[in-house]
NUROVEX-659726 format. One record per residue: residue number from 1; x, y, z of N, C-alpha, C in turn; residue in three letters. Coordinates in pm, 1 decimal. Atoms other than C-alpha are relative to their C-alpha. Example, Ala and Ser with C-alpha at 12.3 -4.5 7.8 and 13.67 -1.06 7.14 Angstrom:
@i=1, n.px=89.0, n.py=-119.0, n.pz=0.0, ca.px=1230.0, ca.py=-450.0, ca.pz=780.0, c.px=90.0, c.py=120.0, c.pz=0.0, aa=Ala
@i=2, n.px=-82.0, n.py=-119.0, n.pz=-6.0, ca.px=1367.0, ca.py=-106.0, ca.pz=714.0, c.px=-77.0, c.py=109.0, c.pz=73.0, aa=Ser
***
This chain:
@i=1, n.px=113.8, n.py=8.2, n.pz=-88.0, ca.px=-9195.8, ca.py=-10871.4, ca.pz=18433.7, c.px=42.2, c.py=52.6, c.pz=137.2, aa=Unk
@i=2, n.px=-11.8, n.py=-18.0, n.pz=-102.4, ca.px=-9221.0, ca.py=-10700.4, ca.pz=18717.6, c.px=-36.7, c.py=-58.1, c.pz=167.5, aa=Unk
@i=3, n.px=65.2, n.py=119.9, n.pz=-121.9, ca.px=-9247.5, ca.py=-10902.3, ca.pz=19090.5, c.px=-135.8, c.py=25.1, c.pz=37.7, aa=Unk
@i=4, n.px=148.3, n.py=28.9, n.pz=-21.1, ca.px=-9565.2, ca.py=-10781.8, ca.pz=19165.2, c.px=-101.2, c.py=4.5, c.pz=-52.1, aa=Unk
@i=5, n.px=66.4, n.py=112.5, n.pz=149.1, ca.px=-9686.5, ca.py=-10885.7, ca.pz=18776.5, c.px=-10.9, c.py=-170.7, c.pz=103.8, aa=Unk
@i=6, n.px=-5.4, n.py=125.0, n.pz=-25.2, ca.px=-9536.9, ca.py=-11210.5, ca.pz=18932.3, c.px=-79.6, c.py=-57.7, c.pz=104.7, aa=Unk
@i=7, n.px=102.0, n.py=1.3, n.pz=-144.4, ca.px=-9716.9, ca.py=-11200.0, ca.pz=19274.5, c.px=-141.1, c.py=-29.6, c.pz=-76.1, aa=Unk
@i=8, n.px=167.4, n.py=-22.2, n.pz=10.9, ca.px=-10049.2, ca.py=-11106.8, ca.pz=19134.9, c.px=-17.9, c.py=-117.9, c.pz=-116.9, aa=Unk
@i=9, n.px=12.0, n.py=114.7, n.pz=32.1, ca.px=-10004.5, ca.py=-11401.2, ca.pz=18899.3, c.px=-34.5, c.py=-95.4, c.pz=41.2, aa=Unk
@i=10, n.px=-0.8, n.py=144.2, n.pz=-109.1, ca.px=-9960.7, ca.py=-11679.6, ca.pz=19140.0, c.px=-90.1, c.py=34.0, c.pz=73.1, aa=Unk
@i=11, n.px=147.4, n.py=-21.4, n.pz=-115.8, ca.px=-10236.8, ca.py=-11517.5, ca.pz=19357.1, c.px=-121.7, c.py=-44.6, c.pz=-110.6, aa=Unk
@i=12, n.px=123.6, n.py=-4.7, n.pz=78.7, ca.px=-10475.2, ca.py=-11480.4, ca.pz=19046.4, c.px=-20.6, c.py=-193.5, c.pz=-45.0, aa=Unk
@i=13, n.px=31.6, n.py=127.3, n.pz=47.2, ca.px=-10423.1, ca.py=-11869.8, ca.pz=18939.2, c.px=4.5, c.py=-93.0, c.pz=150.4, aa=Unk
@i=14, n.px=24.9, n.py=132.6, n.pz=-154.1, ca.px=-10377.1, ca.py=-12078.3, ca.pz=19300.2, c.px=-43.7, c.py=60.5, c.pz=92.5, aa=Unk
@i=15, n.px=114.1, n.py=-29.3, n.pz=-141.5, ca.px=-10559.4, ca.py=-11830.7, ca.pz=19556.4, c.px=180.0, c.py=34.2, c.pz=81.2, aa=Unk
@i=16, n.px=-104.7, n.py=-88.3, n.pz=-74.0, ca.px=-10318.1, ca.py=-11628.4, ca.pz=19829.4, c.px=62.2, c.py=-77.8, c.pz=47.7, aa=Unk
@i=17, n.px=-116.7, n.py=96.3, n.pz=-123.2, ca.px=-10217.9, ca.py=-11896.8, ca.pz=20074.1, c.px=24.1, c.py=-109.8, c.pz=-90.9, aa=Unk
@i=18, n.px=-105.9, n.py=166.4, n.pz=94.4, ca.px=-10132.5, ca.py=-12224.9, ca.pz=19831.1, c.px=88.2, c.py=123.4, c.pz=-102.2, aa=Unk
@i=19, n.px=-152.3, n.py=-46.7, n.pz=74.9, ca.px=-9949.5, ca.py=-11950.1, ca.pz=19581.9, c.px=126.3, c.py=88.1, c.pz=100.7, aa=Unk
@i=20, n.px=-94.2, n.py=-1.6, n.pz=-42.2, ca.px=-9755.9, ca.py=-11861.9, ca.pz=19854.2, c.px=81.4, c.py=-83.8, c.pz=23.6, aa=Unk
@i=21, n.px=-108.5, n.py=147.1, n.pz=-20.7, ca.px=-9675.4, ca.py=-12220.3, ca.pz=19966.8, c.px=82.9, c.py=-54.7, c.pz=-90.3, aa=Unk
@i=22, n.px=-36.8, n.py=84.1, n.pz=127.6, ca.px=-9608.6, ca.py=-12308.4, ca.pz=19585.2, c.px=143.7, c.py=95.2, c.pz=2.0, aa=Unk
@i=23, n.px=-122.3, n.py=-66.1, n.pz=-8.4, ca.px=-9350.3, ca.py=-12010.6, ca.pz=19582.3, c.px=137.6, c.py=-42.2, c.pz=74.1, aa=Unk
@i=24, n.px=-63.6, n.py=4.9, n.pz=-73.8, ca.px=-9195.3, ca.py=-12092.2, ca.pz=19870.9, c.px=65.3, c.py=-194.1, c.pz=11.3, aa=Unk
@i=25, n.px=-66.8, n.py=132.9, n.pz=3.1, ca.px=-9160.9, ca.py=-12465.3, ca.pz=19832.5, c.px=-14.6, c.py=-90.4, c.pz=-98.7, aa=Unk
@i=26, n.px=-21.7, n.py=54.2, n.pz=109.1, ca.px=-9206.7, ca.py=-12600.8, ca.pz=19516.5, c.px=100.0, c.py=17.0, c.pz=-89.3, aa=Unk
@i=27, n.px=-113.5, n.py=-12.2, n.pz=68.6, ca.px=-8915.6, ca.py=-12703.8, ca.pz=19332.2, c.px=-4.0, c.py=31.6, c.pz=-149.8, aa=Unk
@i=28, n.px=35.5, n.py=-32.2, n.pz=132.7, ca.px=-8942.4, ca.py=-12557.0, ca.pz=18947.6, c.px=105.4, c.py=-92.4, c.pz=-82.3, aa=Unk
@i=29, n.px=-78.7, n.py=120.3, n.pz=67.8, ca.px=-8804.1, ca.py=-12902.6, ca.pz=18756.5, c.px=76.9, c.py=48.2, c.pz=-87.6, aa=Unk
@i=30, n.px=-101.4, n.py=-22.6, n.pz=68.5, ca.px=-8643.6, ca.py=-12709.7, ca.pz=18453.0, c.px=119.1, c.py=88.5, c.pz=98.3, aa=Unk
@i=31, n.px=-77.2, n.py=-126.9, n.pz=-94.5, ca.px=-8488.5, ca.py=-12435.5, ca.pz=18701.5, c.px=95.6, c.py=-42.5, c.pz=101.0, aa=Unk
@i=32, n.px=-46.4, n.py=52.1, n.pz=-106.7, ca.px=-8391.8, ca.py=-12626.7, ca.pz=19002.6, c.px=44.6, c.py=87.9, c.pz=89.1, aa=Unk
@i=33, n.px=11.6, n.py=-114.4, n.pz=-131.2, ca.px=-8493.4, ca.py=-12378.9, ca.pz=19276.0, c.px=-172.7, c.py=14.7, c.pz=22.4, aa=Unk
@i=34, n.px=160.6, n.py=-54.2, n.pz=-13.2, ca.px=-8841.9, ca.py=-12279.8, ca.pz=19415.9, c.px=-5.5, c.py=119.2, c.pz=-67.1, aa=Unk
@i=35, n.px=30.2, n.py=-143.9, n.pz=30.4, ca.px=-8976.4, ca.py=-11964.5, ca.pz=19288.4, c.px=94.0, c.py=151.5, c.pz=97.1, aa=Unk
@i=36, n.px=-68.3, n.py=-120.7, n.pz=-98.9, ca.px=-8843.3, ca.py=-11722.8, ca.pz=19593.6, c.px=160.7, c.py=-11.0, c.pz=-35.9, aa=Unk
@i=37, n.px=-144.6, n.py=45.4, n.pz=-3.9, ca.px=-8520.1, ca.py=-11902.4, ca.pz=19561.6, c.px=60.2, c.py=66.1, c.pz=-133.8, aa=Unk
@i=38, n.px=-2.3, n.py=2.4, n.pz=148.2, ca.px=-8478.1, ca.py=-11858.6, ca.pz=19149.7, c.px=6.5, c.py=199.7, c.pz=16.1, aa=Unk
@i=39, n.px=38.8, n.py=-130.0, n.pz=2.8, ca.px=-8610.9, ca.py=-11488.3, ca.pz=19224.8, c.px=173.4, c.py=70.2, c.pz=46.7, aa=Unk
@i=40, n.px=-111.0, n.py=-29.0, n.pz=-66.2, ca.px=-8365.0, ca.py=-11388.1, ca.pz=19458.1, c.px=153.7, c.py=-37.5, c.pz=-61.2, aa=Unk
@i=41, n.px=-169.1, n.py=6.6, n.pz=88.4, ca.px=-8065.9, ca.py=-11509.3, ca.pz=19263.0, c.px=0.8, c.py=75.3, c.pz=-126.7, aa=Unk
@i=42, n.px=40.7, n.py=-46.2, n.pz=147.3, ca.px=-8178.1, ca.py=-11322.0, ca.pz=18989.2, c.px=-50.3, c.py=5.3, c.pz=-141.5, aa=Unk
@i=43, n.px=54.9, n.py=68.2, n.pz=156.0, ca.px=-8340.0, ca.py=-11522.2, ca.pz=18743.1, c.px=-112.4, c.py=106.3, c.pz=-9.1, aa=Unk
@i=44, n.px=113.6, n.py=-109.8, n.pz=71.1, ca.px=-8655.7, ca.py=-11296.4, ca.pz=18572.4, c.px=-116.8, c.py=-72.9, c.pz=71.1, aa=Unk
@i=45, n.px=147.4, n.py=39.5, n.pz=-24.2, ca.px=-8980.2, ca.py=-11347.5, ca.pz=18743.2, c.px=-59.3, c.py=-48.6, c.pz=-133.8, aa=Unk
@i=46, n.px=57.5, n.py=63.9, n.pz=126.1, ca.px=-9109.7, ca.py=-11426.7, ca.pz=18408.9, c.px=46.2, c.py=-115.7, c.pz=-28.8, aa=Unk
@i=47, n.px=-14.9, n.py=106.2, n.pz=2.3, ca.px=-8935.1, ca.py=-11702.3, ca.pz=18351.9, c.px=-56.1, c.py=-116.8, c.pz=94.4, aa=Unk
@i=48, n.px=49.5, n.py=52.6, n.pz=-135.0, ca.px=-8993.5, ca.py=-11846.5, ca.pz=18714.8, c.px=-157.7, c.py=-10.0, c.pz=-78.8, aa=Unk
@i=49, n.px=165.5, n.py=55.3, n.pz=43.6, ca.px=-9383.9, ca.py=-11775.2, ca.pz=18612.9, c.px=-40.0, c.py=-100.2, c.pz=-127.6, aa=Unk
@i=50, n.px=47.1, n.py=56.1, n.pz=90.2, ca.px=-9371.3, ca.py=-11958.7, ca.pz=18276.8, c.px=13.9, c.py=-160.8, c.pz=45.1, aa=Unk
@i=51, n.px=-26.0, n.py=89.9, n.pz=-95.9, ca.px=-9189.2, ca.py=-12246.8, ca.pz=18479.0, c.px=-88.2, c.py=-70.3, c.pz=97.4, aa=Unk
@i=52, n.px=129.1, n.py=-2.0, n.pz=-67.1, ca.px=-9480.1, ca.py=-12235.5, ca.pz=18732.3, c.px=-95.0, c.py=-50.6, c.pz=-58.8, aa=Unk
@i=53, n.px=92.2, n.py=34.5, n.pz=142.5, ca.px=-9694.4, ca.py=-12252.0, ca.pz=18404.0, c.px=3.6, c.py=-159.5, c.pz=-29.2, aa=Unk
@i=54, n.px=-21.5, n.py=160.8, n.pz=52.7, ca.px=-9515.0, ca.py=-12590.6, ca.pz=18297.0, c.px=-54.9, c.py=-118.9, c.pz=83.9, aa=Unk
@i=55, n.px=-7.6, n.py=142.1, n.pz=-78.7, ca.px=-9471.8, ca.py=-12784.6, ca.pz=18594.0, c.px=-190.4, c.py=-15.5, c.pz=90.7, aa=Unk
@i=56, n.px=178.4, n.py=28.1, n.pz=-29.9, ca.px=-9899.3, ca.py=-12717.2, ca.pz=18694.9, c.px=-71.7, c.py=-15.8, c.pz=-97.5, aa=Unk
@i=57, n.px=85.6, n.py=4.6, n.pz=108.8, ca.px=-10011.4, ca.py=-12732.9, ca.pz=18342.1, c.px=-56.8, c.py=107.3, c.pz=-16.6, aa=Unk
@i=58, n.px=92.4, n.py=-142.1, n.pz=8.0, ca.px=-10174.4, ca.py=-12389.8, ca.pz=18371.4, c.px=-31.3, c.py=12.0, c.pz=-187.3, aa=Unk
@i=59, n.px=18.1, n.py=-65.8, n.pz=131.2, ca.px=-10358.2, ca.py=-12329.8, ca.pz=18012.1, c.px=60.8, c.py=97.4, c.pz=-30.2, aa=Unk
@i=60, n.px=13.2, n.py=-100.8, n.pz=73.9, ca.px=-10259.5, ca.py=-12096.4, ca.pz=17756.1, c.px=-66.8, c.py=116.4, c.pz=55.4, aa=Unk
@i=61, n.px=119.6, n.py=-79.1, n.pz=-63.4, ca.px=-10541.4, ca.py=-11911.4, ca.pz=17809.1, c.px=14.6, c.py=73.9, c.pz=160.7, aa=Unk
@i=62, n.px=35.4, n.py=-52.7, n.pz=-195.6, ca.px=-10486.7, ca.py=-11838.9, ca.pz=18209.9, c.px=167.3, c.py=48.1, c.pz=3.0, aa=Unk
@i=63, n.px=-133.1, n.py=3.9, n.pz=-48.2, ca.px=-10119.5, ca.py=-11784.2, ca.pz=18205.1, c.px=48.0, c.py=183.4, c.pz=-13.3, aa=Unk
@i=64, n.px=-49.6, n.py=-102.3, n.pz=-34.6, ca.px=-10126.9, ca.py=-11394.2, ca.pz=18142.7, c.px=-86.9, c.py=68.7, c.pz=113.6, aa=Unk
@i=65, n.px=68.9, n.py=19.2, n.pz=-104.5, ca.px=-10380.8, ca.py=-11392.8, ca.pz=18462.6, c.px=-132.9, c.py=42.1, c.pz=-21.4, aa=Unk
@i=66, n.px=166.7, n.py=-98.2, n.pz=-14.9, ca.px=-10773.4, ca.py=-11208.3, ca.pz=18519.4, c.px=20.1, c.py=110.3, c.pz=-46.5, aa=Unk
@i=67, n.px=17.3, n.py=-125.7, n.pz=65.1, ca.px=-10856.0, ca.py=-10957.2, ca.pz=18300.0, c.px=-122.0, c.py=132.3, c.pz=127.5, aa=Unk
@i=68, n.px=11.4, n.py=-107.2, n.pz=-102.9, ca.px=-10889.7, ca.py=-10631.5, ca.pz=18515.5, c.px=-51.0, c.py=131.4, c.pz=-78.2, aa=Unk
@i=69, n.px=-4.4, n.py=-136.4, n.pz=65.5, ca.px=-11072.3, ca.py=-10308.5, ca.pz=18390.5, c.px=79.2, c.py=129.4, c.pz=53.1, aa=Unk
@i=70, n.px=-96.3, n.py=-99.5, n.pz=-45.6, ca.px=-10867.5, ca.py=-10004.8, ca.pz=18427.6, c.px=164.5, c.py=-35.7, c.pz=-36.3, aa=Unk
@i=71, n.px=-111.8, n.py=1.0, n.pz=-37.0, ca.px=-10541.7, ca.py=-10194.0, ca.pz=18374.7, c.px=62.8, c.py=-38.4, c.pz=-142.2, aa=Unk
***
């Protein structure tokens, strides 16, 4: 996954300003790092997002984000 797959994720399910806050300071319980943090050391944005997935409950259904024409 590419980061700004991962971006436009966290924007498309919590809205611009809380999926930034969630990035930036929510601790990801299996991971033990926030999102930025996890990123930056090199873990896979994908993981980080499925992580994201767990610890908010995000459905099935919503977790590969808004279906976009053209894309």
């Amino acid at each position: 996954m590419r980061l700004t797959e991962f971006h436009r994720l966290i924007t498309d399910e919590f809205g611009e300003q809380e999926g930034k806050w969630i990035a930036h300071s929510h601790v990801l319980a299996g991971l033990g790092g926030t999102a930025e943090e996890l990123i930056e050391r090199g873990v896979d944005p994908r993981k980080v997002w499925e992580g994201l997935c767990e610890d908010f409950d995000v459905p099935e259904g919503r977790r590969l984000g808004v279906d976009r024409p053209g894309f």
